[in-house]
C-alpha positions as CSV (number, residue, x, y, z in Angstrom):
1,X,204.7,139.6,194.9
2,X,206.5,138.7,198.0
3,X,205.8,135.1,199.0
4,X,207.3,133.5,202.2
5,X,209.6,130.7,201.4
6,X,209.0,131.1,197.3
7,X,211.9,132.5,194.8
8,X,210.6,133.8,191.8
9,X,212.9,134.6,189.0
10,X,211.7,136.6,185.8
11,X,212.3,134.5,182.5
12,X,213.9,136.1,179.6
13,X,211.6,133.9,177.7
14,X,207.8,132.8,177.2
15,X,206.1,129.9,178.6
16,X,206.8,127.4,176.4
17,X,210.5,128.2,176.1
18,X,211.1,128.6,179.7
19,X,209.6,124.9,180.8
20,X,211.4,123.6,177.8
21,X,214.6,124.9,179.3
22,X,213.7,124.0,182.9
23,X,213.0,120.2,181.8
24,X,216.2,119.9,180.1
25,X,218.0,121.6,182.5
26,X,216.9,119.7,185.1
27,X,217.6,116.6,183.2
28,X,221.0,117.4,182.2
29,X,221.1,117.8,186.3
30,X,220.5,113.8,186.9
31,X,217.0,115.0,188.2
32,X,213.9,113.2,186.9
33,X,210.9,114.9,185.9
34,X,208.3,113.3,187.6
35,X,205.0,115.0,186.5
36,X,204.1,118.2,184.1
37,X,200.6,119.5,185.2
38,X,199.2,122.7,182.8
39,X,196.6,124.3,184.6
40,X,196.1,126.2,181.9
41,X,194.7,123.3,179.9
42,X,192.7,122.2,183.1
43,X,191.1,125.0,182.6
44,X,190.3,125.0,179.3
45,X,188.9,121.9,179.2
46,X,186.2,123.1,181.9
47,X,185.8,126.7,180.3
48,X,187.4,129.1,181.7
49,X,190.7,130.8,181.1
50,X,193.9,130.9,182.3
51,X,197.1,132.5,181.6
52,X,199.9,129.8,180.6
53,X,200.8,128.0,184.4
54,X,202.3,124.9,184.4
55,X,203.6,122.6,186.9
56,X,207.0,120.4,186.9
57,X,207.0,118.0,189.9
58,X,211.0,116.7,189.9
59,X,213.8,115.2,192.1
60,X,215.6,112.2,192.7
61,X,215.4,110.1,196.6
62,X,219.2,110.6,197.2
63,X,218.5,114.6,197.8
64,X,215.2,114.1,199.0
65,X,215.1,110.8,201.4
66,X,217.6,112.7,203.7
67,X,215.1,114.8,204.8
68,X,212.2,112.5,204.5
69,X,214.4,110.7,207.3
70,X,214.6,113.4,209.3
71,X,211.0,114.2,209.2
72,X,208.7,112.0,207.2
73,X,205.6,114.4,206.9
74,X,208.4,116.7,204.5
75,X,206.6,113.9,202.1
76,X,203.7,116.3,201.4
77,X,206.6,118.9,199.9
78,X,208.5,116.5,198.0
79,X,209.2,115.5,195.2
80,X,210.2,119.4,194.0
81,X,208.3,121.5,192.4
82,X,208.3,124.7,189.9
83,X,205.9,126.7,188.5
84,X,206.1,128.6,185.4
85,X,203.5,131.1,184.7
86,X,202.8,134.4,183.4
87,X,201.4,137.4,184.8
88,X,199.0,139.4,183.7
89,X,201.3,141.9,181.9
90,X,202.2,139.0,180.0
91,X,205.8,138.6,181.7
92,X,206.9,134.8,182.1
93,X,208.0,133.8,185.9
94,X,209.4,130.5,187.5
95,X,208.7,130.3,191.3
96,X,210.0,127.4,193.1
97,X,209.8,126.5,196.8
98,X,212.9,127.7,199.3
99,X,213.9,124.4,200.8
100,X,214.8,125.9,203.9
101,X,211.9,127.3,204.4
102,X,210.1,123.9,204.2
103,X,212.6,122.1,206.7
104,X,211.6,125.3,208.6
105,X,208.2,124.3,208.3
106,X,208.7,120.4,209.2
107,X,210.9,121.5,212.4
108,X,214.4,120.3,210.6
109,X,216.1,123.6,209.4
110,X,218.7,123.3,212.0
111,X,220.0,119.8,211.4
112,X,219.2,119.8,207.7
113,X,221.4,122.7,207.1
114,X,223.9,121.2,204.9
115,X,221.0,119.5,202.7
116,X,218.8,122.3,201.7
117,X,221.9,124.5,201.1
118,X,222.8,122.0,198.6
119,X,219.2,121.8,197.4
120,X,219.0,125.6,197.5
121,X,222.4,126.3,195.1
122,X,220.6,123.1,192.9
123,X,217.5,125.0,192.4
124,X,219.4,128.6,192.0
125,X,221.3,127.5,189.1
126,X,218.8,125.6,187.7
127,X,216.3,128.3,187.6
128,X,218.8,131.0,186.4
129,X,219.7,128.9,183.4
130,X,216.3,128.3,182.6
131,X,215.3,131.9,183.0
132,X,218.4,134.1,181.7
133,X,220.7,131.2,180.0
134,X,223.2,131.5,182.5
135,X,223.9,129.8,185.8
């Protein structure tokens, strides 16, 4: 299940539970919750199924203008995202984008260093609490 430049954490609970923790979380974090997409639904509403996957677009401009600065087209990666969804053995995941790897991918890693470390220990903790409880 090895994607480049995605974490994916196992979730100690379902769906539901998981993106519940993950908004508040994230929240309690000064980070706005921009959008909540459920595929899932989407899908439903056309007819065909889908195991639970939704979408949280979040972030706030003071973590992510820096980079926008840097290199503007990092735009079409930002605001944040994560994804919780569950697999087919019925096993809740979040997977969330390595920010170095997408400074990597705009041609900033190297003088974006300090900002997507600080992004990346964000995003760690945040994800650990919403998966396991703990940070």
């Amino acid at each position: 299940m090895a994607v480049e430049g995605l974490f994916s954490l196992r979730s100690s609970f379902g769906p539901k539970q998981t993106i519940d923790r993950l908004k508040a979380e994230l929240q309690a974090r000064g980070l706005t919750v921009f959008a909540e997409i459920d595929h899932a639904a989407g899908a439903a509403g056309v007819g065909l199924a889908l195991r639970p996957t939704v979408l949280l677009i979040f972030g706030n401009a003071k973590g992510g203008t820096p980079l926008m600065q840097a290199a503007q087209t990092i735009g079409i990666d930002l605001p944040l995202k994560a994804l919780v969804w569950q697999d087919d053995a019925d096993d809740t995941w979040l997977s969330y984008n390595d920010p170095a790897w997408l400074a990597e991918r705009h041609g900033v890693a190297e003088q974006m260093k300090a900002v997507t470390a600080n992004m990346s220990g964000m995003l760690s903790a945040v994800a650990k609490a919403a998966t396991s409880g703990g940070a």
